[in-house]
Every structure is written in C-alpha cells, then in structure tokens.
C-alpha positions in Angstrom: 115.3 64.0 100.1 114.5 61.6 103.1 117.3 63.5 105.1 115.1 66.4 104.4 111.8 65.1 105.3 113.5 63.9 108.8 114.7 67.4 109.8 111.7 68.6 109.0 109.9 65.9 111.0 112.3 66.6 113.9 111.6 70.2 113.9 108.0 69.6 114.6 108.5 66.9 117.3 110.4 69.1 119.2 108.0 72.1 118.6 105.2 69.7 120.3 107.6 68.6 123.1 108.3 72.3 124.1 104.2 73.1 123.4 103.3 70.2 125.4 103.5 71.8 128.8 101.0 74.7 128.0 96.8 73.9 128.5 95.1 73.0 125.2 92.8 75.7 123.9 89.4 75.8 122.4 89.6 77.7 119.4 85.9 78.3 119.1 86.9 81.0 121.6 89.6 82.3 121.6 90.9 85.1 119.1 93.8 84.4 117.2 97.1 84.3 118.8 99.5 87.2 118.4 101.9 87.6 116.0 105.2 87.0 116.7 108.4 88.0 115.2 110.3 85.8 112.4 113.8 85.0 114.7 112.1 84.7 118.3 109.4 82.2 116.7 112.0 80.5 115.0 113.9 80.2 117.6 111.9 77.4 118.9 113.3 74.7 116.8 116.5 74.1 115.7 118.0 75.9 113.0 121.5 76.5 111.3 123.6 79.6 112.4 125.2 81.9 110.0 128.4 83.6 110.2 127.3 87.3 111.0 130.5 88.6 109.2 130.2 86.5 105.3 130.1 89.4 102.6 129.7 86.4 99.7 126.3 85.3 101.6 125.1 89.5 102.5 125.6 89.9 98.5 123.8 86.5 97.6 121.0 87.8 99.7 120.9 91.2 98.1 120.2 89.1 94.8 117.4 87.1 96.4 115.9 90.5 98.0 116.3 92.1 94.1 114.2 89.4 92.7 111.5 89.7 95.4 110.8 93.2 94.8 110.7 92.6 91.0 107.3 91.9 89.5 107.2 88.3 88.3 105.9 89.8 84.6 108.9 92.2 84.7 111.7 89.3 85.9 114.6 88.0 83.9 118.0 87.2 84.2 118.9 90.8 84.1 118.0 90.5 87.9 121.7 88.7 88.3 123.5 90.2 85.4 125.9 91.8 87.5 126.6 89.0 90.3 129.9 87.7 90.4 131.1 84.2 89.1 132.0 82.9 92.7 128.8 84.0 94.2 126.9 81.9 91.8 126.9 78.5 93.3 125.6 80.1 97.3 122.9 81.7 95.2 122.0 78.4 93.6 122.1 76.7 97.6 120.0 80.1 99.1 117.5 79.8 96.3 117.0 76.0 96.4 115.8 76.4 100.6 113.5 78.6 99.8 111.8 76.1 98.0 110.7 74.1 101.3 109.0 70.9 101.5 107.3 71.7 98.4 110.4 69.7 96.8 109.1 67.0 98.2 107.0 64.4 96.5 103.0 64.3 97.6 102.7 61.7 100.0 105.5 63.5 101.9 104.1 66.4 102.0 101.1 64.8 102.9 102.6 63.3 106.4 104.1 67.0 107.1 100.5 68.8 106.3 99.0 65.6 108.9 101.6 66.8 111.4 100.9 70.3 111.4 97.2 69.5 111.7 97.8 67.3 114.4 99.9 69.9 116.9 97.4 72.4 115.7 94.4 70.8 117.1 96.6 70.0 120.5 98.1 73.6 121.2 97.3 75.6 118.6 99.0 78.7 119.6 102.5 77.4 119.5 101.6 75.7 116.6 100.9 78.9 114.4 103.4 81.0 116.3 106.0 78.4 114.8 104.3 78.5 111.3 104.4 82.3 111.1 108.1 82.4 112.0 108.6 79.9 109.2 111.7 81.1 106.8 110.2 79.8 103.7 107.5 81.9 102.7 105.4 78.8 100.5 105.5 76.8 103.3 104.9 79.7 105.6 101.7 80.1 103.7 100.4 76.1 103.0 100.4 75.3 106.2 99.1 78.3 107.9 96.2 78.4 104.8 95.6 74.6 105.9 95.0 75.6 109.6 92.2 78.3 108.6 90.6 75.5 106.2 90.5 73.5 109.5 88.9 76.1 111.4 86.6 76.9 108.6 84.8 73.6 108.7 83.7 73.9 112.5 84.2 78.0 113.5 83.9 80.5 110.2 83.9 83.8 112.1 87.2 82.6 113.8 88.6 81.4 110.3 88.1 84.4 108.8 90.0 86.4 112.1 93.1 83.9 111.7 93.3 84.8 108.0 92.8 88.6 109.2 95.9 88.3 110.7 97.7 86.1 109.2 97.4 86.8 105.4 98.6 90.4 105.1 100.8 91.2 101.9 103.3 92.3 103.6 103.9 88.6 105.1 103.4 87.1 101.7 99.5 86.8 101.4 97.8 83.8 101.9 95.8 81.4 99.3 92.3 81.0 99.8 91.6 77.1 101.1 88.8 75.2 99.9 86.6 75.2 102.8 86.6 78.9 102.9 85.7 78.3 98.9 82.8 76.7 99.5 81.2 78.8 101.4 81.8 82.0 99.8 78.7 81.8 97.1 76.3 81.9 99.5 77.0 85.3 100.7 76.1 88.6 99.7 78.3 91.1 97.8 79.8 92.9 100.4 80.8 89.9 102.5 81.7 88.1 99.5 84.2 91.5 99.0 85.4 91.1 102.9 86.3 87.6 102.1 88.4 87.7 99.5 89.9 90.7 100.5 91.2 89.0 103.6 92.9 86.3 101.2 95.5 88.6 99.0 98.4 87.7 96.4 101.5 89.9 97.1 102.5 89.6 93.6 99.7 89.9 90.7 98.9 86.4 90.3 95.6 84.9 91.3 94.2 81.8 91.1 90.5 80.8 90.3 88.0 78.0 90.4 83.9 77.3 90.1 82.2 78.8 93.1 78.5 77.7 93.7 76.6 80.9 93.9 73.4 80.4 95.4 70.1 80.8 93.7 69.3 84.9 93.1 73.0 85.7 93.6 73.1 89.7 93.2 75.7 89.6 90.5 75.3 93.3 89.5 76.1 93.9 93.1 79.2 92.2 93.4 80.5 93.6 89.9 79.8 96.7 91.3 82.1 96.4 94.5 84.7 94.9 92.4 84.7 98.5 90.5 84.7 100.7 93.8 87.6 98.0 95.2 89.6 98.5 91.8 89.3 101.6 91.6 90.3 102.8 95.2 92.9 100.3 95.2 94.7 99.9 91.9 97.0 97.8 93.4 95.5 95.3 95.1 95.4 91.5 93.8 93.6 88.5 95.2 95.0 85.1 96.1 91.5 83.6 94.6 88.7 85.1 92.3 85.9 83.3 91.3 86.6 81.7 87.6 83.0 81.3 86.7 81.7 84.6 87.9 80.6 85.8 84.0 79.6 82.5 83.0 76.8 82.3 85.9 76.1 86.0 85.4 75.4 85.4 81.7 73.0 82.6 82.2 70.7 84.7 84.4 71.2 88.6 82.7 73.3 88.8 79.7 73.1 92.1 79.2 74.0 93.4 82.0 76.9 90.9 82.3 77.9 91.9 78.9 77.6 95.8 79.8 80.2 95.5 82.4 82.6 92.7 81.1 83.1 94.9 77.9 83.9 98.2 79.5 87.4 99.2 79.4 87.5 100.2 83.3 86.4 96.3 84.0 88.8 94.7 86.2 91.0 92.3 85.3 89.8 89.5 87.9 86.9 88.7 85.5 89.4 85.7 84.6 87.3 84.8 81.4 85.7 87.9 79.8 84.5 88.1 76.8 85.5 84.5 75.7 83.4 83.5 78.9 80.6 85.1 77.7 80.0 84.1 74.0 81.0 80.4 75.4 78.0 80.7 78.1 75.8 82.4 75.5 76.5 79.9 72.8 75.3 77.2 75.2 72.3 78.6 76.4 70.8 81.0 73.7 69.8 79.8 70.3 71.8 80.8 67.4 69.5 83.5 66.7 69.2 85.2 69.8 72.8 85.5 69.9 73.5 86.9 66.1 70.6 89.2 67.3 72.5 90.2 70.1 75.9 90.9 68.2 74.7 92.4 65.6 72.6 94.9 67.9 76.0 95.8 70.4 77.6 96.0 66.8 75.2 99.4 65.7 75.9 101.0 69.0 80.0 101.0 68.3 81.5 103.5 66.5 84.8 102.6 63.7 84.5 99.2 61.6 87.5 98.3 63.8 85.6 98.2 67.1 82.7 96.6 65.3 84.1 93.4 63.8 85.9 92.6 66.8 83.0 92.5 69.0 81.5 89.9 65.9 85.2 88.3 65.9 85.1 87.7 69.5 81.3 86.1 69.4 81.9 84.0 66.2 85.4 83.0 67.0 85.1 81.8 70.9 82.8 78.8 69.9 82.9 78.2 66.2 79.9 77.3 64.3 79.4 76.7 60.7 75.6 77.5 60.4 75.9 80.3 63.1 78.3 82.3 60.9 76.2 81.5 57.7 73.1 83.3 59.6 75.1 85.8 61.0 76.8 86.6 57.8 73.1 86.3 55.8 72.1 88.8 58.4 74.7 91.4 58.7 73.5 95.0 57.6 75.6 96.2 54.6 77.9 94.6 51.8 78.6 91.2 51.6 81.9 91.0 50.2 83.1 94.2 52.7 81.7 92.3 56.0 83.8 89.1 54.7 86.5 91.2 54.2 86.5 92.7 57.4 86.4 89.5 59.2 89.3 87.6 57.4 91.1 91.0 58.2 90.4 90.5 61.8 91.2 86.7 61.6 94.8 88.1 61.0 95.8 88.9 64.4 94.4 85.4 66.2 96.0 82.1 65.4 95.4 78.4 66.3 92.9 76.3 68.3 89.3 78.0 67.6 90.5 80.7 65.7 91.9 78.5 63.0 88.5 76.7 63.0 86.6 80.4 62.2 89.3 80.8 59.4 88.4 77.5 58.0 84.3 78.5 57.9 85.0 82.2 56.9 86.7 80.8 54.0 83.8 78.5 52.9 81.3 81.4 53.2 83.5 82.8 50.0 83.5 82.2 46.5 86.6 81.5 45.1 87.0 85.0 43.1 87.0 86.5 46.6 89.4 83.8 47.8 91.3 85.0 45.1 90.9 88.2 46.2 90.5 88.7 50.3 93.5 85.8 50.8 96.6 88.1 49.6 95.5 91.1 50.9 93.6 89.9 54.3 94.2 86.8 55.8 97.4 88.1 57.8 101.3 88.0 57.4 103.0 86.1 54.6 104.8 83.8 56.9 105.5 79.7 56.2 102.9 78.9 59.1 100.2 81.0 57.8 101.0 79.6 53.7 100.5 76.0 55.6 97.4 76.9 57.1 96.2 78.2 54.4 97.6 75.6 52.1 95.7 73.0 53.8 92.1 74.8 54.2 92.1 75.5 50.4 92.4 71.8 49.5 90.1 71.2 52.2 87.7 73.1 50.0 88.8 71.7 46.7 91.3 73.8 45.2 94.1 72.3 43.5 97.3 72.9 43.9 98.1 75.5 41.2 94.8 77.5 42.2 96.7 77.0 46.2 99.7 78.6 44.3 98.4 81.3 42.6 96.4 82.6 45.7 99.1 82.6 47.7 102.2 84.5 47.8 103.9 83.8 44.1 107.6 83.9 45.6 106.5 81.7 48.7 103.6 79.7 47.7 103.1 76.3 49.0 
C-alpha cells in the first residue's frame, strides 16, 4: 500500500517539475485547456511498458472491455464464462489497477486529492492535461470533479466550461461536486437542466442528495423539462439528481406533484416517488386532509387493483394506527370487501413498514374475518409469513390453537 501511495506521489512530483517551467495562469480567464489524448498525456509521467506482442494480456483485456460495455444490472459471471484457467490470475492483476488510489485508506487519499489541488492552482493546464490522460477512469473522474469544485467556489461560468469538456460519457462522465451542488437550487428550470446535464453517469446509476431550492422554486417547471429531456433522450442518466425534489414539491403543491409523480411516463430520476410523497404529506397534512386526498385519487382510477394500491401506497409508507381506522371508517363501499382488499395487497410487500400496516390491518378485524381474510389473503404459505403472522395474532390475543387453526393446518405454527 505505502509502495503505492509513493509511486503515485512520485508521479505528481515529476508532473510539477516538468509543469514548472510554463507561466502560471489565471483561470478566471482563460477557457479550459484542450483535451489531450490518453498515451501523449500520459506520457508525462512514468509508466510501465507492455510487451506489444502478449496474446494472454490482448485476451485479459478483451474481458475487461466485455464487462464495460455490459450494463451493471445485466452483469454476472457469465461475462468470463468462457476465459481460460491460465488467464485468470492477469485478469485478477488488470482488474485490481483499475481500482486506483481509491484502495487506499482516507487520509491517503486525502494527501493525493491536496496534491492535485496544489499543482492545479500553480499550472493548471498541465495539471488537468495529466488528469485526463489518467488510465484509471475513478481516479480520472475524482480528481478532475475536485478541480471543477475548486473553480466552482471562485469562477461558476468557468466551472461549468471545465465540466463541459471534461465530463462527456464517452470519457466516463463525471460526478457532480458539492460546490456545484450547492448552488444549483437557486436557479431556474432550464439552467438547473443545463447543469446537470453537463454532469452525466455513463452507466445508469445516479446518485442523489438534499438540494436547497430557493423560495418560489418553479417545480412544475423543472418536472416539465425533465419530461421533454426523458423523452428526447431515453438514454441519458445523470451523475446527480436532486433526492428531495418531490418532497419539497409536495410541501408547496401536492397535487400537482402528485399528478406527475404517479404518471407512468414519469422519469425514473424522481428517486423517491410515491413513498416520498405520502412520507412528505404525512408530515405536513393532517390525517384527514390526506385520507381526503386518497380516497378522492382513489374514485378517479378504474379496476379495484389500481385502487387499493394507490390506498396501500399512502397507508403503508408511514404507518398509522388512527389514520387507517379513519380511512377505513371512511372508505365508500363494504367493509369487510375494502379489508379484504387491503390484506390482499399487503401480500406482495414484506418487512419494515409494511409489516407495521399488516399488524394495524389485522386489528381493524374481528376475529371471524381473521378467520376468514388470513388463509385466503394475507400472501404465500411460506414459514416466514406463518412467523409473522404467528406473532401478530398473539400480539392481539389469540391463543395458540386459534394461531393454529387460522393458519395453514399442515404448516401451522
């Protein structure tokens, strides 16, 4: 590890000393450098040479090419099911550099990311012209995502330009730094669009966190570029998307955050949805705003299907014992059909909250529908659901022999 750290070290010192000769630049003016190609960039600092005749290593690169272009929902080892024994162990050594100095423990990584900043703000050219030229794409992409955070904080317009050119998909994309984050809610749609556009994933992961959208944000606008965007380009992911964009949408218009996060064409960068929306409505509406609400989105859906999993999704997300009582109390039709439908529903979500619905369902009940509903509704006759259930009928008072005729005679608890 330390060996590591020094050759690293040692490939930036002698990056500065061959920079060191050129003028230092002022960023605030300049545009960003030109790109430069992977070898001639690389060829700056020291770095091993390959045989150009090794078939083992041309096949072991083939593999590592394979599993690039395979998305990372669609990989498994079927990638390598037809490598060779002997090619195995260069794989394993190939794979393993690729990693970079994100092997490395924090405080290490810290002193290389100081480094970097430190030729950067000397001769900042040579500095990027080495990062982009950088084998390992992670590393390719921290440091050079480090550098536009710098620039962020003192020249925006020029931070922006460095990503421009430096966070294409086809060089790996580039993740969206925090100083560019922070800035991003006070903007309007379209340049909130232009930023985050210039920040993409090359693979269809995305990461998210709280953005501080300033007071009057034009929500409805933004959801509406995101459409246009998804729609014109089906493919395209973002590094970053904005985690609490329904949640703050909710708290000012529910309804018209609700219209758009529950249509099908909705894009998937809404990273919480529905449960998003029932979480932010059960903090901020009383309970019976909100069973107004459901129940009302329930009578415009057609098919008891559709209808109890818009309730499901509402009750479930935050679960409330008197909520469900007034829901339940106020649900148009049949008592003992609406329970009904709802423990069926319950049958395709398990654990955490949804368990915690189950439980309150089942006290809304008597025990003849218990009884009843349990068999025929509550999901699969597996051992973990005869546990679960086990457990929320004593909960409730049943004894055992009551727990055993419920449930399923050949496998009861």
């Amino acid at each position: 590890m330390k060996r590591l750290v020094v050759s690293i070290l040692a490939a930036f010192t002698l990056g500065f000393a061959i920079a060191w000769t050129g003028k230092p630049t002022n960023t605030a003016s300049i545009e960003a450098p030109p790109m430069t190609g992977s070898r001639s960039a690389l060829s700056r600092v020291p770095h091993s040479v390959e045989p150009r005749q090794n078939p083992m290593l041309d096949r072991v690169k083939g593999y590592l090419r394979k599993m690039d272009e395979t998305p990372r929902e669609d990989f498994s080892p079927n990638v390598f099911e037809n490598i060779a024994m002997g090619d195995i162990p260069l794989l394993i050594e190939q794979w393993k550099k690729r990693a970079g100095f994100s092997g490395l423990d924090y405080d290490e990584q810290h002193q290389i990311k100081q480094l970097a900043r430190s030729w950067y703000e000397k001769e900042p050219e040579a500095a990027l012209s080495w990062m982009a030229g950088m084998e390992c794409k992670k590393d390719r992409q921290e440091l050079i995502s480090d550098m536009v955070g710098v620039e962020a904080t003192r020249n925006f317009e020029y931070a922006l330009e460095l990503a421009r050119q430096y966070g294409k998909v086809e060089l790996g994309g580039l993740d969206m730094p925090s100083e560019v984050k922070d800035k991003l809610g006070e903007s309007d749609p379209t340049r909130f669009m232009e930023i985050m556009s210039l920040f993409p994933s090359a693979d269809s992961g995305s990461g998210g966190s709280s953005v501080d959208f300033k007071e009057n944000f034009d929500f409805a606008g933004l959801a509406a570029l995101w459409d246009k965007t998804s729609a014109e380009t089906k493919e395209q992911h973002y590094s970053f998307v904005p985690s609490n964009f329904i949640e703050e949408w909710t708290k000012t218009d529910p309804q018209a955050a609700w219209n758009w996060v529950s249509k099908e064409s909705t894009p998937a960068m809404s990273f919480n949805g529905a449960d998003g929306f029932f979480e932010t409505l059960a903090k901020t509406r009383s309970t019976a705003e909100i069973n107004t609400f459901v129940i009302n989105e329930m009578a415009l859906r057609t098919g008891d299907d559709s209808k109890f999993d818009l309730a499901w999704e509402a009750l479930a997300s935050k679960p409330d014992a008197a909520q469900t009582a007034d829901f339940i109390a106020r649900l148009p039709g049949d008592r003992d059909v609406n329970l009904e439908q709802l423990a069926k529903r319950s049958s395709r979500s398990s654990g955490g909250n949804y368990n915690e619905f189950k439980e309150i369902l089942l006290a809304q009940m008597t025990v003849e529908q218990r009884r009843q509903l349990i068999p025929k509704a509550f999901g699969e006759d597996t051992e973990h659901s005869r546990k679960f259930m086990a457990r929320a009928l004593r909960q409730l008072g049943h004894t055992d022999a009551e727990i055993q005729a419920m449930l399923s005679p050949s496998k009861g608890e």
